[in-house]
C-alpha positions in Angstrom: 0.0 0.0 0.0 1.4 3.5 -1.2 1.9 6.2 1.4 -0.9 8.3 -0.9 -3.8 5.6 0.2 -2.6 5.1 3.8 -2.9 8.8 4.5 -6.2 8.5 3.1 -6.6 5.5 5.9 -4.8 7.3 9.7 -7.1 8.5 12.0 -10.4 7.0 10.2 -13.2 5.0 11.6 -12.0 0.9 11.0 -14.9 0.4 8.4 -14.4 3.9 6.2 -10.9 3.1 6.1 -11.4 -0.6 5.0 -13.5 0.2 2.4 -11.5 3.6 1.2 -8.5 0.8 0.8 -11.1 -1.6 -0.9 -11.7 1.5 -4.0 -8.5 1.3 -5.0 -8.2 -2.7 -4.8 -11.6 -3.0 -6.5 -10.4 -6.8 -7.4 -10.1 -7.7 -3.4 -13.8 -7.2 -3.4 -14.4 -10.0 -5.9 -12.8 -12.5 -3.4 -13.8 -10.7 0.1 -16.9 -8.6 1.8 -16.4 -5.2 3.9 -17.0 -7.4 6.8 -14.5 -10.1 5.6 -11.7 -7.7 4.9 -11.8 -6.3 8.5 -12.1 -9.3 10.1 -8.8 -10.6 8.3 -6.9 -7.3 8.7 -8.0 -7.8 12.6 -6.4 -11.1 12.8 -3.1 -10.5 10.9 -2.9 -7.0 13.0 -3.5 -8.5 16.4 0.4 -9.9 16.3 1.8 -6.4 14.8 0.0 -4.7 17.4 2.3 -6.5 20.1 5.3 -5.0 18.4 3.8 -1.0 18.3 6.0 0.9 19.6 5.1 4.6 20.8 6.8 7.7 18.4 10.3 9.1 19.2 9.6 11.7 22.9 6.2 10.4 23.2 6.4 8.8 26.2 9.0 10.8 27.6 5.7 14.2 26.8 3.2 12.2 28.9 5.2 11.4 31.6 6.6 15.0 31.9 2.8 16.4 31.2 1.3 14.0 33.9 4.0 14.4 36.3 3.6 18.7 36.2 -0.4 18.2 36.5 -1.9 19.3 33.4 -4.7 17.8 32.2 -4.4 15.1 29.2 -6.9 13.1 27.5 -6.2 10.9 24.4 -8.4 10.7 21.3 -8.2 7.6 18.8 -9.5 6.8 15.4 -9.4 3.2 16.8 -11.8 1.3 18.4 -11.8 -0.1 22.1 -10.4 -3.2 21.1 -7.9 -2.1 19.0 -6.8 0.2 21.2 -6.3 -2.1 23.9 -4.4 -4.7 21.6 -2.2 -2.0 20.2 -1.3 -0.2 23.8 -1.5 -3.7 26.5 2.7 -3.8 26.2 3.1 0.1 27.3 1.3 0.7 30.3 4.1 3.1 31.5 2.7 5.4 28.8 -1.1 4.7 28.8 -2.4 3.9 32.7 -1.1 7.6 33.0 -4.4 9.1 30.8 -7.6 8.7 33.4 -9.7 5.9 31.8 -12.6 8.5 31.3 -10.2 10.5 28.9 -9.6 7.8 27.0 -11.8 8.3 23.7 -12.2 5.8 21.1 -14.2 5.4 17.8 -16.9 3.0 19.6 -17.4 5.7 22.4 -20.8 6.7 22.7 -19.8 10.5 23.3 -18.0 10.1 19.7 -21.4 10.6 16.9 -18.4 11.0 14.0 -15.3 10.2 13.6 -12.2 12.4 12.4 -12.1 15.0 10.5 -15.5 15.7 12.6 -14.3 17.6 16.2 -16.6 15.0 18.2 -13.8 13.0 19.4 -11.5 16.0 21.1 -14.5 17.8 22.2 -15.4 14.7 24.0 -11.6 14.4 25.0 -12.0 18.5 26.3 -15.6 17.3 28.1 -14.0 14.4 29.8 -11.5 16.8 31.3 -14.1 18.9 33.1 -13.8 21.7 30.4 -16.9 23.5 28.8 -16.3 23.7 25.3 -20.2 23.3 23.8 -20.8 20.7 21.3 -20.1 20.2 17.3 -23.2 22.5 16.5 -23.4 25.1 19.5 -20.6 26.9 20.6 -20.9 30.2 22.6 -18.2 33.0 22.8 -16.6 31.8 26.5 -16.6 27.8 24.9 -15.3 28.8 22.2 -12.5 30.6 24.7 -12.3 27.3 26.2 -11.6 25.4 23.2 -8.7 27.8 21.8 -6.9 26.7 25.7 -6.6 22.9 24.0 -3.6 21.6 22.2 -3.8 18.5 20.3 -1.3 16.5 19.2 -1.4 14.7 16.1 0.8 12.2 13.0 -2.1 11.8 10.8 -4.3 14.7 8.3 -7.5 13.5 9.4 -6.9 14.2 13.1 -4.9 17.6 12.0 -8.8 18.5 10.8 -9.9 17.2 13.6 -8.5 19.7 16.0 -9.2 22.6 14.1 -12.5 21.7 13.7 -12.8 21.6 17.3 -11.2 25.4 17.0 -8.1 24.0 19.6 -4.3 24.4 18.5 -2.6 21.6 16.9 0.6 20.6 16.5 1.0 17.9 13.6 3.7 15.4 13.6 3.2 13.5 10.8 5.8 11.1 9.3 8.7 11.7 6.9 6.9 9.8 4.3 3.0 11.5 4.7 4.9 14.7 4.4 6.5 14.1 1.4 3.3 13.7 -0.4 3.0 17.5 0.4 5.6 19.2 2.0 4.4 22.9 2.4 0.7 22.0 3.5 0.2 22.4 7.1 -3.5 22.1 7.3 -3.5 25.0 9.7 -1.5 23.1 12.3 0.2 25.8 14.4 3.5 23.4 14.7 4.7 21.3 12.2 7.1 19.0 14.2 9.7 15.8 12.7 9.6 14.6 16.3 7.8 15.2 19.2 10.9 16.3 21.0 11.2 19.6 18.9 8.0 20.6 21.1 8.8 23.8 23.0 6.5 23.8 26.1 7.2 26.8 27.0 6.2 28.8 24.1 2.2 27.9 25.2 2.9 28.9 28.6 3.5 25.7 29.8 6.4 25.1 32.2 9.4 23.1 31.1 8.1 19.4 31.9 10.0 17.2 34.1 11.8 14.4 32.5 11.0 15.7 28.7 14.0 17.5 26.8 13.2 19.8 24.4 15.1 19.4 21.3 14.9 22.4 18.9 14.7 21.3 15.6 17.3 22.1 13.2 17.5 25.8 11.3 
């Protein structure tokens, strides 16, 4: 699969991104249903899963944002399940987000998936903050929501964010940039690694245990 489809894949719903694969491998569907191709991708994923491991200073930002108190919630395109098959083997990174923050696909706050805002609206309501909903949104939420920053690797959850009127810093991979290097989405950071993140330039103290790298002029 070509980095141009799997972009069109991150951060979507498990059946719109099964059968946005299937239109361009019209032929699969010849041998396989929707429902067959899913199931088949969730076997042969279940043992990649086990081998995920997290993005270069990802663990080393939620420790250091836990550890200095401020809030943190985590929004996935994925569903419960796959969530929990794909995260099991890092529980240093994951039992530090309060099970109510944790928003999934399948969660009944979530009505739409990314590029929709439900998901980190959800994630902001879980977190005690009043930010309104996807279709009502006074002056003071909307106040609220510009306080959020979400972090994101994939285009749909860059949309996401905006969407949900919060500030987004995008770090996608070498390869999904490459398809367009000078589009940001509106991302307000455009990051190679998550240790370029300077806390401290959105008022945020410097976090303990998480060295900021600046990236390279």
């Amino acid at each position: 699969m070509t980095w141009d489809i799997k972009a069109g894949v991150m951060g979507k719903p498990q059946r719109v991104a099964a059968e946005y694969i299937l239109s361009h491998f019209p032929d699969i569907l010849e041998k396989l249903t929707v429902d067959e191709f899913i199931e088949e991708g969730v076997q042969r994923r279940e043992e990649l899963f086990k081998r995920v491991e997290p993005m270069r200073g990802a663990a080393e930002l939620v420790k250091g944002l836990h550890a200095a108190g401020i809030p943190i919630a985590l929004a996935t395109g994925s569903t419960m399940p796959n969530f929990i098959h794909k995260t099991t083997h890092l529980p240093h990174i994951f039992s530090l987000f309060p099970p109510t923050s944790i928003l999934t696909a399948d969660s009944p706050e979530v009505k739409r998936g990314k590029p929709h805002p439900d998901i980190f609206l959800a994630a902001a309501h879980s977190l005690g903050r009043d930010v309104g909903t996807a279709d009502e949104c006074t002056d003071e939420q909307k106040e609220e929501r510009s306080r959020g920053l979400v972090f994101e690797d994939a285009r749909p959850g860059v949309l996401a964010g905006i969407a949900a009127g919060m500030n987004v810093i995008w770090v996608p991979d070498a390869e999904l940039l490459a398809l367009n290097p000078e589009e940001t989405y509106g991302a307000k950071e455009v990051l190679t690694h998550l240790e370029e993140w300077d806390p401290t330039r959105w008022g945020l103290p410097p976090l303990p245990g998480f060295n900021h790298i600046p990236a390279l002029p």
